[in-house]
Backbone as numpy.savetxt, mean C-alpha at the origin, in Angstrom:
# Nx Ny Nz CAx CAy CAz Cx Cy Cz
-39.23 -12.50 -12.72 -37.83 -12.79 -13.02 -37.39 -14.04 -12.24
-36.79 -15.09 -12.60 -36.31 -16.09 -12.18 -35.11 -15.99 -11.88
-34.15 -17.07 -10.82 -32.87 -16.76 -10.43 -31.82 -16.52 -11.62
-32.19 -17.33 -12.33 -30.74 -17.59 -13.89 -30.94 -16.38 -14.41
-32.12 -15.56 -15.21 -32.02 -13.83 -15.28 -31.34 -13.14 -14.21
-31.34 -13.12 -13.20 -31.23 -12.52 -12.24 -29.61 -12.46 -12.22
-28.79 -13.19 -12.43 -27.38 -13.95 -12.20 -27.21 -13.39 -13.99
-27.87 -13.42 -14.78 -27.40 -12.67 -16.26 -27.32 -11.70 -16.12
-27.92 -10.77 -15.32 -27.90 -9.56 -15.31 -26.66 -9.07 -14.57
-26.55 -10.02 -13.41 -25.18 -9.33 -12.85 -24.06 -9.69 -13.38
-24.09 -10.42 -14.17 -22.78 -10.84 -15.12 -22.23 -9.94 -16.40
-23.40 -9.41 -16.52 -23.58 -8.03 -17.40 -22.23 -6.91 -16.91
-21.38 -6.95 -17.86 -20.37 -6.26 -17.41 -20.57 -4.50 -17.38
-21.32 -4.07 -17.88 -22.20 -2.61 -17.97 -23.46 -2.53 -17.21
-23.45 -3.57 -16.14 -24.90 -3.77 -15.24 -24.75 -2.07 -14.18
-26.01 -1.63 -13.79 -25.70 -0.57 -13.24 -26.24 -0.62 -11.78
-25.90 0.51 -11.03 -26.47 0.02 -9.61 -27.93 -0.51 -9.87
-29.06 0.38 -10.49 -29.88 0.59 -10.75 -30.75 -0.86 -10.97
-30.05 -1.38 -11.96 -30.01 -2.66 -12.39 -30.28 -3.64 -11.46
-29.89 -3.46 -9.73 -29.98 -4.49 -8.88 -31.51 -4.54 -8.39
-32.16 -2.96 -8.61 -33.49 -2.82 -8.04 -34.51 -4.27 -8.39
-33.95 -4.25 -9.79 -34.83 -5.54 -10.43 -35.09 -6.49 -10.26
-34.07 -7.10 -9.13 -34.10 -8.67 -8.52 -34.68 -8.41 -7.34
-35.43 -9.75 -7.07 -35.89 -9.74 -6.48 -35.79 -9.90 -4.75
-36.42 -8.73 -4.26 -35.69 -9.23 -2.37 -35.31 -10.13 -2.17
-36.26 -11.20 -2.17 -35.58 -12.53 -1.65 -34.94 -13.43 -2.30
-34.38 -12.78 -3.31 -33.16 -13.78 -3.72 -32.40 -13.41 -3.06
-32.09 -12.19 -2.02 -30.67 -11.74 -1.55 -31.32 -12.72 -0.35
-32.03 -13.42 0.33 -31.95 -13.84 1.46 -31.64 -15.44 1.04
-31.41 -15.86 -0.14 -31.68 -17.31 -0.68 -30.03 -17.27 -0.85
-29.28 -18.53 -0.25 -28.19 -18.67 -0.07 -27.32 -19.37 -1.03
-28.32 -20.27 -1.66 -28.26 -20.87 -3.34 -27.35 -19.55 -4.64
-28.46 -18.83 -4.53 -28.51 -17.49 -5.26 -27.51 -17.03 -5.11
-27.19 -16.58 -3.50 -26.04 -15.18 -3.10 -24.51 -15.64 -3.38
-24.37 -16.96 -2.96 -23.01 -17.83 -3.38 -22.63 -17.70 -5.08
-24.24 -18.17 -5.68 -23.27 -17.56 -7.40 -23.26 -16.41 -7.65
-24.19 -15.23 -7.04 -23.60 -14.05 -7.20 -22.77 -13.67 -6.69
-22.59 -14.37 -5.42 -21.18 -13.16 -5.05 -20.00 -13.69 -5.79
-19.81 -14.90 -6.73 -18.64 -15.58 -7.42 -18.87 -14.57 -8.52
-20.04 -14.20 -8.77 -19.52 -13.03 -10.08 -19.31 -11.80 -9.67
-19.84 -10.80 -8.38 -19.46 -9.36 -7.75 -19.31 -9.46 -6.97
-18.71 -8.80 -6.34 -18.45 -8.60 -4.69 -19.23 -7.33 -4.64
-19.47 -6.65 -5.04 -20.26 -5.14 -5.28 -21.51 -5.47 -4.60
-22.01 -6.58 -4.59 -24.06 -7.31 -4.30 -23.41 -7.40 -2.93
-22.60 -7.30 -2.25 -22.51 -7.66 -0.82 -23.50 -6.80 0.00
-23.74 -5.76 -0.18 -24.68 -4.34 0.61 -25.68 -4.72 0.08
-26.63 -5.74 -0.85 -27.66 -6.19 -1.05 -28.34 -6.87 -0.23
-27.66 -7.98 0.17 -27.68 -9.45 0.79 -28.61 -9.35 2.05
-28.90 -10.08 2.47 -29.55 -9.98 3.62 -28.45 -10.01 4.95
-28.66 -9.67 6.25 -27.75 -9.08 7.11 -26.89 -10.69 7.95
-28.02 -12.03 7.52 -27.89 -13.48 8.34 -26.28 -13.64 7.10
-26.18 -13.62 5.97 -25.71 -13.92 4.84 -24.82 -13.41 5.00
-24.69 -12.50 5.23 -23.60 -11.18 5.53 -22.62 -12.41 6.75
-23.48 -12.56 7.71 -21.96 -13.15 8.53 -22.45 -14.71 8.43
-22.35 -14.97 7.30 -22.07 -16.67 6.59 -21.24 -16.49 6.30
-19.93 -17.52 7.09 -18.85 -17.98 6.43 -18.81 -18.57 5.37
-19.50 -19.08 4.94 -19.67 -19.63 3.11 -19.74 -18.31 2.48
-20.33 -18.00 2.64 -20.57 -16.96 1.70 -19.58 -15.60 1.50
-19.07 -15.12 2.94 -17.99 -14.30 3.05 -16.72 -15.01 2.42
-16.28 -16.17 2.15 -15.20 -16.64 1.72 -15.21 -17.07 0.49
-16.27 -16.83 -0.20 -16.74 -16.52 -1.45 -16.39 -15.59 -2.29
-16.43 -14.38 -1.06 -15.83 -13.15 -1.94 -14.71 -12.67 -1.52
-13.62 -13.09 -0.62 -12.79 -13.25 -0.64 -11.73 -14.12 -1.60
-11.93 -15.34 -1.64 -11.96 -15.84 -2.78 -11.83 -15.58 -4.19
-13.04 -14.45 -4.58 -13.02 -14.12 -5.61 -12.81 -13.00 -6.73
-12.57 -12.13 -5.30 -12.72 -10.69 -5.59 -11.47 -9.89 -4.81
-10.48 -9.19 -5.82 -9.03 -8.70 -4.92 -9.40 -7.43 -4.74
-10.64 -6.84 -4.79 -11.38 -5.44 -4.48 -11.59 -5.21 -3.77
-11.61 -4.54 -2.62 -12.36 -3.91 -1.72 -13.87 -3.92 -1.07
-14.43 -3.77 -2.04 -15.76 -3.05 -1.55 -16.82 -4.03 -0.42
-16.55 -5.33 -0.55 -17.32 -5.90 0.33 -16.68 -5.94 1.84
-16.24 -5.19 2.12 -14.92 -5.38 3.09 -15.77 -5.02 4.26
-16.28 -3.79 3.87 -16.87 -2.67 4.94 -18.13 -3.65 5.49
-18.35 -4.85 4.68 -19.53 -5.23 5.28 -19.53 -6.90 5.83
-17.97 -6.41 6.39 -18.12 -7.74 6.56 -18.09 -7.71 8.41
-18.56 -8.79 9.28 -18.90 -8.48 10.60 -17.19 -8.70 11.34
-17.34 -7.88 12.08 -15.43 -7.84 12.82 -15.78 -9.32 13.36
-16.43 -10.15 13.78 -16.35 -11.46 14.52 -15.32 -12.19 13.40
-15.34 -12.19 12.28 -14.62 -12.75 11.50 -12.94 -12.17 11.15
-12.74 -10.75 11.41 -11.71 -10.19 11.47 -10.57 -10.49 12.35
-11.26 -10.96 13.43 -11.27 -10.95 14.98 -10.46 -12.36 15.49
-10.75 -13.13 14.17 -10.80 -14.65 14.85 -9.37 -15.24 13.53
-8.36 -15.30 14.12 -7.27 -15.40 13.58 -7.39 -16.62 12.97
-8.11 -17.70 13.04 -8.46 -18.72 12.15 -8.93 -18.77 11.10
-10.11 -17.63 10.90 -10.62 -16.99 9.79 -9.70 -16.36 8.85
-8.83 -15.83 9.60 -8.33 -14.78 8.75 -6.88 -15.52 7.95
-6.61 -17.10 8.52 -5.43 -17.70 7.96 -5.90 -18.38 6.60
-7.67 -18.67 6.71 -8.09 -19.55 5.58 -8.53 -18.54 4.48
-8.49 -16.97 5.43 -8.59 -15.99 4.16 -7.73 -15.88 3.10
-6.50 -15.88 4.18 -5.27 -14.91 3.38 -4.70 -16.53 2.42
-5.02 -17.49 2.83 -5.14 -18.88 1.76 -6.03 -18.66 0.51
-7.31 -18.25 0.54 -7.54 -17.70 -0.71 -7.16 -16.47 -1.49
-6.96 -15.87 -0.51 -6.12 -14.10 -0.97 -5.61 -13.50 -0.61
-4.03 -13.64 -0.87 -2.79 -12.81 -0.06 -2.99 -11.52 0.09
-3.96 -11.03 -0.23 -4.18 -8.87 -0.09 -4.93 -8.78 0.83
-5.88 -10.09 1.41 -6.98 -9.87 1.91 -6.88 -8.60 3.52
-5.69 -8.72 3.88 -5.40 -7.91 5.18 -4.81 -6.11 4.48
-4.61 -6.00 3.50 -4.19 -5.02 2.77 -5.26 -4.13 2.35
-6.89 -4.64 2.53 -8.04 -3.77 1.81 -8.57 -3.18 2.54
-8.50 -3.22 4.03 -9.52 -2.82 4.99 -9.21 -1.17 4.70
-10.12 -0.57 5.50 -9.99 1.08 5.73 -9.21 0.96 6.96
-9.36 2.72 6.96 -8.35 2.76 8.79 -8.84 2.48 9.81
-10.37 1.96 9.68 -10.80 2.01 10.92 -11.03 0.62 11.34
-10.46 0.03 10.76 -9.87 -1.41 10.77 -8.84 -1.48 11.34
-7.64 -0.31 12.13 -6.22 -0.80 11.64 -6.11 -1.31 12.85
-6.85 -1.10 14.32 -6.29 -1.38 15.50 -6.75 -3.47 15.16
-7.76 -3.49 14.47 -7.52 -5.27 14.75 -6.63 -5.62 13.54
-6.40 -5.04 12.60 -5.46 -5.03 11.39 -3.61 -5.43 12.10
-3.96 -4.21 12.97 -2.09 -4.21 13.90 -2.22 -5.93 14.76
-3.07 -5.70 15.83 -3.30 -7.07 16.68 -3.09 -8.14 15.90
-3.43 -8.37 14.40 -3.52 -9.88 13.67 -2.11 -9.35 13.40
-1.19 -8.48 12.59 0.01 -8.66 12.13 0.66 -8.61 13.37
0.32 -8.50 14.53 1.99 -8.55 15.45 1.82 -10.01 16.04
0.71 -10.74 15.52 1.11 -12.82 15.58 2.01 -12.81 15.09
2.68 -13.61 15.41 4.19 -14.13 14.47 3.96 -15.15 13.75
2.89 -15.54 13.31 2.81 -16.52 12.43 2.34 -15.70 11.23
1.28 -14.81 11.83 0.95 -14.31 9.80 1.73 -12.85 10.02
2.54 -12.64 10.62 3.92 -11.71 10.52 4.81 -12.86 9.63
5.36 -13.94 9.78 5.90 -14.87 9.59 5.55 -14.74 8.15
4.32 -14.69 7.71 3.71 -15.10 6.25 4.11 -13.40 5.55
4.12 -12.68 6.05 4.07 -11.37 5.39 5.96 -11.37 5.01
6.47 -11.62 5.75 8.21 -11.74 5.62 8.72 -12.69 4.63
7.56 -13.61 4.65 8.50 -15.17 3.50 7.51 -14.71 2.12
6.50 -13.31 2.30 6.69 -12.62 0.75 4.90 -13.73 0.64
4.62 -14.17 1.09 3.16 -15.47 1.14 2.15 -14.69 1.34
2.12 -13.97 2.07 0.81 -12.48 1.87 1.59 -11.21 2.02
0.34 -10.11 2.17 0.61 -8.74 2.02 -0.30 -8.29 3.29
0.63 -7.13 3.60 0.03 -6.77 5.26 0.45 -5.29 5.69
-0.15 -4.93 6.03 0.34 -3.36 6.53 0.98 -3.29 7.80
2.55 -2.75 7.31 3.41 -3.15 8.37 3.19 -2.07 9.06
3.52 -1.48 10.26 4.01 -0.65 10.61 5.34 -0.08 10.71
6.19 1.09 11.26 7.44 0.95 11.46 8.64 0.01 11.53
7.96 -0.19 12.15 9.16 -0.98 13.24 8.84 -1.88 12.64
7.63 -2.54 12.57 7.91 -4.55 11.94 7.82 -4.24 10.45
7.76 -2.89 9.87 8.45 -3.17 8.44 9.95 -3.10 8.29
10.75 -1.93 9.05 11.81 -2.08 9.27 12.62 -3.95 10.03
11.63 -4.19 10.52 12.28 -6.00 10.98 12.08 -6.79 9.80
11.31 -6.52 9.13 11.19 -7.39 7.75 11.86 -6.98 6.69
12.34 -5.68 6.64 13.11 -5.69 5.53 14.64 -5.35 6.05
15.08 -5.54 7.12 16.02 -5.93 7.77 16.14 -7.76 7.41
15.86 -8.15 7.86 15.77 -9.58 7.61 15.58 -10.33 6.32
15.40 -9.16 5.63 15.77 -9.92 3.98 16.89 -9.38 3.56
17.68 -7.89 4.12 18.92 -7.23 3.52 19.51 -6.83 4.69
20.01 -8.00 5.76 20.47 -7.79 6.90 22.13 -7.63 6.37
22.57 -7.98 5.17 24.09 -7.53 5.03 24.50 -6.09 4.79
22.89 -5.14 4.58 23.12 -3.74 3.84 23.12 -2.97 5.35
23.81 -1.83 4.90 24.02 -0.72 6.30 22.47 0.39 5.60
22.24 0.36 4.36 21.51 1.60 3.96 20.82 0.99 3.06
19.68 1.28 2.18 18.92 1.47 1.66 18.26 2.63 0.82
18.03 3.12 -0.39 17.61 4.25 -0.79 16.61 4.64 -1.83
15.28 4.79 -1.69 14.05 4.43 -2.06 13.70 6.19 -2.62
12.95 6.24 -4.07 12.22 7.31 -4.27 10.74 7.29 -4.37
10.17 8.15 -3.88 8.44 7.79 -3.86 8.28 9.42 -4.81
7.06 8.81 -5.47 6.07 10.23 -6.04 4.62 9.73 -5.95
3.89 10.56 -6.57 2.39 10.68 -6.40 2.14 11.66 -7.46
0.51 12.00 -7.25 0.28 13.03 -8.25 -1.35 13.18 -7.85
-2.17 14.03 -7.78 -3.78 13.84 -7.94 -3.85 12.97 -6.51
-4.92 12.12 -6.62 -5.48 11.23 -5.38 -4.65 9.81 -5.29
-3.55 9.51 -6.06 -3.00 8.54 -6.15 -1.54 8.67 -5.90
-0.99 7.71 -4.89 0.44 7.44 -4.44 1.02 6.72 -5.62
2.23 6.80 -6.08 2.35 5.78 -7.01 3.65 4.58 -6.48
3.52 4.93 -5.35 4.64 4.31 -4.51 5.98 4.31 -4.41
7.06 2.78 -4.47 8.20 3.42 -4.08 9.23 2.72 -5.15
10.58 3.05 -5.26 11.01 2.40 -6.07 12.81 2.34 -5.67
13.08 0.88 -5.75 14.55 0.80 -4.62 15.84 1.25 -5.75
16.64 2.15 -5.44 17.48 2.88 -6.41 18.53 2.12 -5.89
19.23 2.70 -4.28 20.21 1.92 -4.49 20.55 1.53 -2.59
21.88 0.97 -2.87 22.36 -0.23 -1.72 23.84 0.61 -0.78
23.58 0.30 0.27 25.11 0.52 0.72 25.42 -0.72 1.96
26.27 -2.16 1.66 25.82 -3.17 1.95 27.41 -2.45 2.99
27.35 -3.18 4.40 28.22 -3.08 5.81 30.02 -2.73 5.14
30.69 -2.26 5.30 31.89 -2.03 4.85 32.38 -2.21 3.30
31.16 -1.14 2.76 31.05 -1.41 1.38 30.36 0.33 0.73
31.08 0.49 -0.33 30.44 1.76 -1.12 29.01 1.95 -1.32
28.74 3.13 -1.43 26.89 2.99 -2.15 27.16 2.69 -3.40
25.93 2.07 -4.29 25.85 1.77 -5.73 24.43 1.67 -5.94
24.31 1.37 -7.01 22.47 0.87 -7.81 22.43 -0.55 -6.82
21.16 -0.48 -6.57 21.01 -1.94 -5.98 20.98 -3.15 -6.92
21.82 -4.13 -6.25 21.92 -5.23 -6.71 21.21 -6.53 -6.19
20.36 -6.84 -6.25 19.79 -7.63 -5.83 18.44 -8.28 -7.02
18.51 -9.43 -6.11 17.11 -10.09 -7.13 16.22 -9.46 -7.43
15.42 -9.48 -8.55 14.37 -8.42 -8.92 12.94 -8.52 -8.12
12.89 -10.16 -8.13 11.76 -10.49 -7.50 12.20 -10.17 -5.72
12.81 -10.05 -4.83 13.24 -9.49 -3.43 13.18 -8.16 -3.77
13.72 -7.06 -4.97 13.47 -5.91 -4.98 11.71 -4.99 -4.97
11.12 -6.25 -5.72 9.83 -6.01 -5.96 9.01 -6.26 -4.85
9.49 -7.24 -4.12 8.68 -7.32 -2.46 8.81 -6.53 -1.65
10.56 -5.72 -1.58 10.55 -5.17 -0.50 9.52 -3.75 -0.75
9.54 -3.32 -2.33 8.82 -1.97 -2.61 7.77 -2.25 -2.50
6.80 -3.48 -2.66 5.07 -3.76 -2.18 5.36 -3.75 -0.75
6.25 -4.05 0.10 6.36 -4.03 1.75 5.94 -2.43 2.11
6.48 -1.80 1.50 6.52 -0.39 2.01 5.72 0.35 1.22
4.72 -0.33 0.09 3.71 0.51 -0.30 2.78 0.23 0.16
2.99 -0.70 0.89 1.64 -1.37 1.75 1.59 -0.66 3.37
2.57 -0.61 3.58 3.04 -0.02 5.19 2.16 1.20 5.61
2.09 1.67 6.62 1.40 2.76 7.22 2.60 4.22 7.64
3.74 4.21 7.30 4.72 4.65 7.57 4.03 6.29 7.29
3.67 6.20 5.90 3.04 7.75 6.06 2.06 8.17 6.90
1.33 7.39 7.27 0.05 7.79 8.46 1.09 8.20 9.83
2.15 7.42 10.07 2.96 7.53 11.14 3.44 8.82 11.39
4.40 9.22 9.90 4.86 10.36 9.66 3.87 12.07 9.67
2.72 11.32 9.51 1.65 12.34 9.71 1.84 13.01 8.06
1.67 12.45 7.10 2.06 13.04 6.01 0.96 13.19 5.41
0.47 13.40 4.04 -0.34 13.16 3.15 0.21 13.70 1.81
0.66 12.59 1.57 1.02 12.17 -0.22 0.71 11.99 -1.46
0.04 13.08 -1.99 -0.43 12.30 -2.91 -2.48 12.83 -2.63
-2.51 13.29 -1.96 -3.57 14.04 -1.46 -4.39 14.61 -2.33
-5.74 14.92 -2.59 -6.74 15.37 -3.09 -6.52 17.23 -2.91
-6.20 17.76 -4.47 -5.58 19.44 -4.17 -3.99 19.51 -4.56
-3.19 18.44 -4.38 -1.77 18.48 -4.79 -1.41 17.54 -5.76
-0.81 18.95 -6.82 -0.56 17.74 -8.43 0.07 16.85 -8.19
1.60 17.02 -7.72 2.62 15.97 -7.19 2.87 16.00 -6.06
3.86 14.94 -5.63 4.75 14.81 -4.76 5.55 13.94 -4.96
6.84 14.39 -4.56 8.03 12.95 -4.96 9.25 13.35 -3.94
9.96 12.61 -3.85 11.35 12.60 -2.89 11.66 11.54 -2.63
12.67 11.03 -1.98 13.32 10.52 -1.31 13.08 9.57 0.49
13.36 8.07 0.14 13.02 7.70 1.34 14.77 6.62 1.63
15.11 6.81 3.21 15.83 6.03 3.35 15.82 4.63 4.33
16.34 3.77 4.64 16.26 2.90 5.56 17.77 2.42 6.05
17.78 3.10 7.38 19.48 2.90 8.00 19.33 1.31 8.20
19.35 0.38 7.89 19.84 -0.73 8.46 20.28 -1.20 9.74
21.55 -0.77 9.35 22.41 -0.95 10.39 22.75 -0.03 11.12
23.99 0.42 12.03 24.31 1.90 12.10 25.22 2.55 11.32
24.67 3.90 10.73 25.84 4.03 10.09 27.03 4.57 10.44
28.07 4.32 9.33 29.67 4.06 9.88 29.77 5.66 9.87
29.64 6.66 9.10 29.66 7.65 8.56 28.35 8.79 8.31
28.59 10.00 8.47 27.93 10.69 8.28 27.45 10.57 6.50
26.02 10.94 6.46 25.12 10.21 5.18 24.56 11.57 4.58
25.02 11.63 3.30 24.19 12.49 2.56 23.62 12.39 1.23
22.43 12.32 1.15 21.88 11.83 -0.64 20.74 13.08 -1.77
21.50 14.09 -2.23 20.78 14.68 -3.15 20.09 14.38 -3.61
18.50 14.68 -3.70 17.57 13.20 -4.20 17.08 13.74 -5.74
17.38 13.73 -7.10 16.78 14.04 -8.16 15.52 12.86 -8.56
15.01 13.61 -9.77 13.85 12.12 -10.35 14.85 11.63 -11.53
15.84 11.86 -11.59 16.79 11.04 -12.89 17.46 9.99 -11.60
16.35 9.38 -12.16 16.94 7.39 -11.81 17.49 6.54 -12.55
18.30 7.07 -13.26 19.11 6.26 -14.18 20.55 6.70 -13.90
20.61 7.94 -13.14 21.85 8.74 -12.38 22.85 7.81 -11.64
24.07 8.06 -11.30 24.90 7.49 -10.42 24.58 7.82 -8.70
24.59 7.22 -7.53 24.48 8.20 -6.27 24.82 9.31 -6.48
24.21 10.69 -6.17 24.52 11.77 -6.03 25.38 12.38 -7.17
24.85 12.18 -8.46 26.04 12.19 -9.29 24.56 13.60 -10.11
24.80 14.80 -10.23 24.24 15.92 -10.69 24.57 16.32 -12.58
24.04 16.36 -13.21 24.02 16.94 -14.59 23.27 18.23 -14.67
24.01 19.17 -15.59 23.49 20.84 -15.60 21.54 20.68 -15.58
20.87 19.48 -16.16 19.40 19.11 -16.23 18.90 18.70 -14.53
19.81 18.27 -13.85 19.28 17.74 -12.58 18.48 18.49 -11.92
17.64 18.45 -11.23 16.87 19.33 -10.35 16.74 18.78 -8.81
17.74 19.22 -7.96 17.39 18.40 -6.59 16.42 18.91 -5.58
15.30 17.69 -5.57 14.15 18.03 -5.01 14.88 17.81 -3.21
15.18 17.35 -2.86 15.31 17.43 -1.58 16.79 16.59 -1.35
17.27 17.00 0.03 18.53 16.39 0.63 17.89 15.50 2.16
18.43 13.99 2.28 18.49 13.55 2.91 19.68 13.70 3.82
19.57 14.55 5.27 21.21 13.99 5.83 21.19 13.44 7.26
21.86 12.35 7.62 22.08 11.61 8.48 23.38 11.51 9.47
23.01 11.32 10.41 24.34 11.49 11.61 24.89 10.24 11.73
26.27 10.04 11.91 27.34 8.57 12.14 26.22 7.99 13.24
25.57 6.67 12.90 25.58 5.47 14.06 23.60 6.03 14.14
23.45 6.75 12.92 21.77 6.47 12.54 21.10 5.49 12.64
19.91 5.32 13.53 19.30 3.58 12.61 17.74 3.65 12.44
17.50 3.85 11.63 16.13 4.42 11.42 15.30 4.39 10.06
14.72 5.24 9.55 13.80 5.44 8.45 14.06 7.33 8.15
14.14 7.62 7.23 14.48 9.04 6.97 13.81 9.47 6.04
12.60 10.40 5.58 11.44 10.55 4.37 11.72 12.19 3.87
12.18 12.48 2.67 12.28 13.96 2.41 11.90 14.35 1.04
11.26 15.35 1.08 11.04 15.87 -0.87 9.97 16.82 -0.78
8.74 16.94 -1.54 8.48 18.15 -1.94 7.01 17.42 -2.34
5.64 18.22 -1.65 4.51 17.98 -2.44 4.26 19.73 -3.59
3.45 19.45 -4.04 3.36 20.62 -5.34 2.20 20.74 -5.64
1.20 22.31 -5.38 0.20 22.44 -5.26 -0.52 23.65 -6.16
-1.20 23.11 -6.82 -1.51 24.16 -7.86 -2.41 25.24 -7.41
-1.65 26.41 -7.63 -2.58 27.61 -7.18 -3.08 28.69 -8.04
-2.91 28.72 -9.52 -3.66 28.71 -10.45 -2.98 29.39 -11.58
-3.62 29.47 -12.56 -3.06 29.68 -14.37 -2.48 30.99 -14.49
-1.37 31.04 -14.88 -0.51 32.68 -14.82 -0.85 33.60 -16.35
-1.94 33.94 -16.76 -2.33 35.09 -17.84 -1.29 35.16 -18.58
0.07 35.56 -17.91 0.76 36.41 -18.59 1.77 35.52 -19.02
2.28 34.54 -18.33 3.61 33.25 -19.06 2.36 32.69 -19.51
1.28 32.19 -19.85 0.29 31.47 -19.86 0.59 29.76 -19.64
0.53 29.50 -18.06 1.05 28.27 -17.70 0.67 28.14 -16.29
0.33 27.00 -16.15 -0.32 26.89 -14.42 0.75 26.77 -13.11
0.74 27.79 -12.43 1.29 27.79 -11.01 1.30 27.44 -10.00
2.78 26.55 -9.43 2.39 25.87 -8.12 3.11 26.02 -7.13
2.74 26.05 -5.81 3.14 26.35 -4.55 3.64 24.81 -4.10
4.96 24.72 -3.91 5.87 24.15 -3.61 6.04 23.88 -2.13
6.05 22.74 -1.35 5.98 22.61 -0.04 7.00 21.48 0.26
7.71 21.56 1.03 8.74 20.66 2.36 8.33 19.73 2.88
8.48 18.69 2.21 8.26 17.19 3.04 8.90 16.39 3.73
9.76 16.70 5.25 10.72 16.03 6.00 10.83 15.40 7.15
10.41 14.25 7.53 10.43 13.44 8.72 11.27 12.19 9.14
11.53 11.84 10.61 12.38 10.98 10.38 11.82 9.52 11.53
12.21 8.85 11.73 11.81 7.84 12.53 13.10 7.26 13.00
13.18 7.30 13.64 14.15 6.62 14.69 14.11 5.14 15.43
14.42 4.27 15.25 14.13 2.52 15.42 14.65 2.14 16.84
């Protein structure tokens, strides 16, 4: 087999692991080779030879080219490590700090609390896993006129489906639907689907075993003027707290005068099995309530 077969085959959009047996060893050590393959997979990264592996040519290749994951795990922390690397990354790919696993997060935290690619995660230029507190500073600093904030999250199976901004309560002003730009609405909800806030909360959302989960998330802003209360339904087309005989309120958010924080409440839903007799599947219903304090 020659290199150009070799590079057809992985271009092969139905190519299978199996499929890689066929090439030959040392094309993964030939640096010619690994550069056009890794422009077509990032998947051949666990192939490669281990020198290739920490080639900066070649690692920025698949960064570059690939908004996936999988070569991530193999890439050497010297490059994670070295905040120069990681500015000419996030230049080819704003997610690139968004893919790692958790066992990434302690050099993951160290690179976002620079204030320069903190800086880049706030002006919306990459994506970064905030934590608490510097997600709350960043989305403070884009809706520093609002006292409140009011966000619904669900899930279902192994997948979060994240969050979605309902509505506003801007400093000496009523709650309403949020008003704001769509494109600032859409950043701040990738800010906080990206965030670690549930690892914080000690939660698991969305978890492997539980059909759903959904509720209610808040963000005090400022302090509030008034004691805070928000009935949280899934009819998002509703007024604040506004109930129809159909409503079903999954959870209550309530808050004390001069709050300033993050507030998370609702309900995961866990199937515990098929009822014979209504003939319909049964689920055990569970309390999802934590709060964070800023």
């Amino acid at each position: 087999m020659n290199k150009e077969d070799a590079l057809k085959i992985l271009g092969n959009r139905e190519v299978k692991r199996e499929d890689y047996q066929k090439i030959p060893n040392e094309f993964w050590s030939d640096k010619d080779f690994v550069l056009k393959a890794v422009n077509i997979k990032s998947i051949i990264f666990d192939q490669i030879s281990d020198n290739l592996k920490k080639d900066r040519e070649v690692v920025l290749a698949a960064i570059k080219n690939h908004t996936s994951s999988y070569y991530i795990d193999y890439l050497d922390n010297s490059f994670i490590e070295d905040k120069k690397f990681v500015l000419e990354a996030l230049k080819l790919n704003k997610k690139f700090l968004i893919l790692f696993r958790d066992n990434y997060s302690e050099i993951i935290e160290k690179l976002i609390e620079d204030n320069e690619i903190f800086d880049l995660i706030k002006k919306g230029e990459v994506r970064g896993k905030l934590n608490s507190k510097k997600l709350y500073e960043c989305i403070k600093s884009q809706l520093s006129d609002y006292e409140l904030i009011c966000l619904t999250w669900s899930g279902g199976g192994d997948d979060f489906h994240g969050y979605k901004l309902l509505y506003g309560k801007k400093v000496n002003s009523q709650i309403s639907k949020i008003d704001i730009d769509e494109r600032k609405k859409q950043f701040i909800e990738k800010l906080i689907d990206d965030s670690t806030i549930i690892e914080e909360m000690n939660l698991q959302l969305g978890c492997a075993g539980e059909f759903f989960c959904n509720g209610g998330l808040v963000f005090a802003l400022n302090p509030l003027t008034e004691r805070f209360q928000w009935n949280i339904t899934m009819n998002t087309s509703a007024e604040f707290n506004e109930l129809d005989e159909y409503d079903n309120v999954l959870a209550t958010i309530n808050l004390q005068k001069n709050f300033i924080g993050i507030s998370l409440s609702g309900e995961n839903g866990e199937e515990v099995g098929y009822d014979e007799e209504y003939g319909e599947f049964q689920y055990e219903k569970t309390p999802v309530f934590k709060k964070i304090e800023i």
